[in-house]
C-alpha positions in Angstrom: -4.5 44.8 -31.0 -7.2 41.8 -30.9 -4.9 39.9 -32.8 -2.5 39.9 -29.7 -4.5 39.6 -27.3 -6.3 36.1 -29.4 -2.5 34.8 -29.5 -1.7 35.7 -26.4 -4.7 34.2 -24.3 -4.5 31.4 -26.9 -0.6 30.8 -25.8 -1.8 30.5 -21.8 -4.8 27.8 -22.9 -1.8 26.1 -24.2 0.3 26.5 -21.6 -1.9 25.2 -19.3 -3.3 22.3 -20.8 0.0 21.2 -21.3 0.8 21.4 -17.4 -2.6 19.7 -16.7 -1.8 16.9 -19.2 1.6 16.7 -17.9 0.1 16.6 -14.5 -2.4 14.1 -14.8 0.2 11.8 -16.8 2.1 12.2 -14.1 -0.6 11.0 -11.6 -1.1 8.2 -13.5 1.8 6.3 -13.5 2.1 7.0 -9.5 -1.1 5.4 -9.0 0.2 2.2 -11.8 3.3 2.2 -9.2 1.4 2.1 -6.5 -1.1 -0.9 -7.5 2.3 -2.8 -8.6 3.6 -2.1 -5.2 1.2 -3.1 -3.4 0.5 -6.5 -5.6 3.8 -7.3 -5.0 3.4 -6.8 -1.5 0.7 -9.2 -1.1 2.0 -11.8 -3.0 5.5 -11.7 -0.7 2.8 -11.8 2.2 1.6 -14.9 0.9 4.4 -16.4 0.7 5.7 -15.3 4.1 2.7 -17.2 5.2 3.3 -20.3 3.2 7.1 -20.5 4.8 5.7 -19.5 8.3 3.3 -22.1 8.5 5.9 -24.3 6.9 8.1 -23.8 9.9 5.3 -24.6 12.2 4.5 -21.0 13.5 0.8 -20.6 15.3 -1.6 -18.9 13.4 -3.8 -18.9 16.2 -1.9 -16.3 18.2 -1.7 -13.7 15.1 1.6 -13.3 14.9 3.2 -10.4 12.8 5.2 -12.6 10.1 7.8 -9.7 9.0 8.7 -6.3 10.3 10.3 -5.9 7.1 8.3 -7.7 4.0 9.3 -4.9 1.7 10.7 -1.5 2.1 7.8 0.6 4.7 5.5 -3.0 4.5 4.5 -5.5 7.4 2.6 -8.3 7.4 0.5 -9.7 10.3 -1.9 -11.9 11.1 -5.4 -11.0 12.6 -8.9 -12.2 12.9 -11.6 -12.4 10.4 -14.0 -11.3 10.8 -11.9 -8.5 12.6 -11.5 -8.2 16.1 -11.0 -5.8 18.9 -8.6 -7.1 19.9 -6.4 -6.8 16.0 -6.5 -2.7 17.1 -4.0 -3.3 20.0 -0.8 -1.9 19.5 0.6 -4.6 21.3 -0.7 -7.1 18.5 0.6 -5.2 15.5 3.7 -5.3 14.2 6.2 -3.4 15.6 7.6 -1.6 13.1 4.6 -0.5 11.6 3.3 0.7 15.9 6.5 2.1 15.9 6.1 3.7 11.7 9.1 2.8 10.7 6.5 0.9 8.1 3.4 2.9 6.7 1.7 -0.2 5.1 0.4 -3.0 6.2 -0.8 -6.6 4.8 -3.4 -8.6 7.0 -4.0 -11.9 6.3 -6.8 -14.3 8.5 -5.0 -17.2 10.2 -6.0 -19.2 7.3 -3.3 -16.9 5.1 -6.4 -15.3 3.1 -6.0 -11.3 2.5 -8.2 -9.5 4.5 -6.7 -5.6 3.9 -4.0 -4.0 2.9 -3.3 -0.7 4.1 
């Protein structure tokens, strides 16, 4: 009767360590998705900068440079050191006010990353 009851507790340990393992595998390739994403995301933000400024837009005003960068990403511009004034609704970008977007790259009027959200 021991016997059993060694395999069969032994069985669960199994069992379980597997999901866990499984689990955590799991977790760790949505975290390696998520820091590709958002790389990605910043370097398209950069170079939504480099384009804007090519086209003469003012930096000075912080402007939201894309609604749409990438799917659920915007990109604005705000002050460094951060102002007040960035918190505005009126001076985000309106699909991320509105959340059609849920992430967010902000880059100082001099196109430098200051957070990514």
């Amino acid at each position: 009767m021991q016997k059993k009851l060694f395999w069969g507790g032994f069985a669960w340990v199994l069992i379980v360590a597997t999901l866990v393992v499984g689990l955590n595998r799991e977790e760790g390739k949505l975290k390696r998705d998520t820091a590709v994403e958002t790389d990605r995301a910043v370097g398209n933000a950069i170079s939504q900068y480099k384009k804007s400024t090519s086209e003469g837009v003012n930096m000075a005003s912080g402007p939201c440079l894309s609604n749409d960068l990438m799917p659920g990403w915007v990109v604005d511009v705000i002050h460094a050191p951060r102002e007040e004034i960035d918190d505005f609704a009126e001076n985000q970008c309106a699909a991320y006010r509105e959340g059609r977007a849920q992430h967010i790259v902000e880059l100082d009027q001099s196109g430098n990353v200051v957070r990514v959200k």
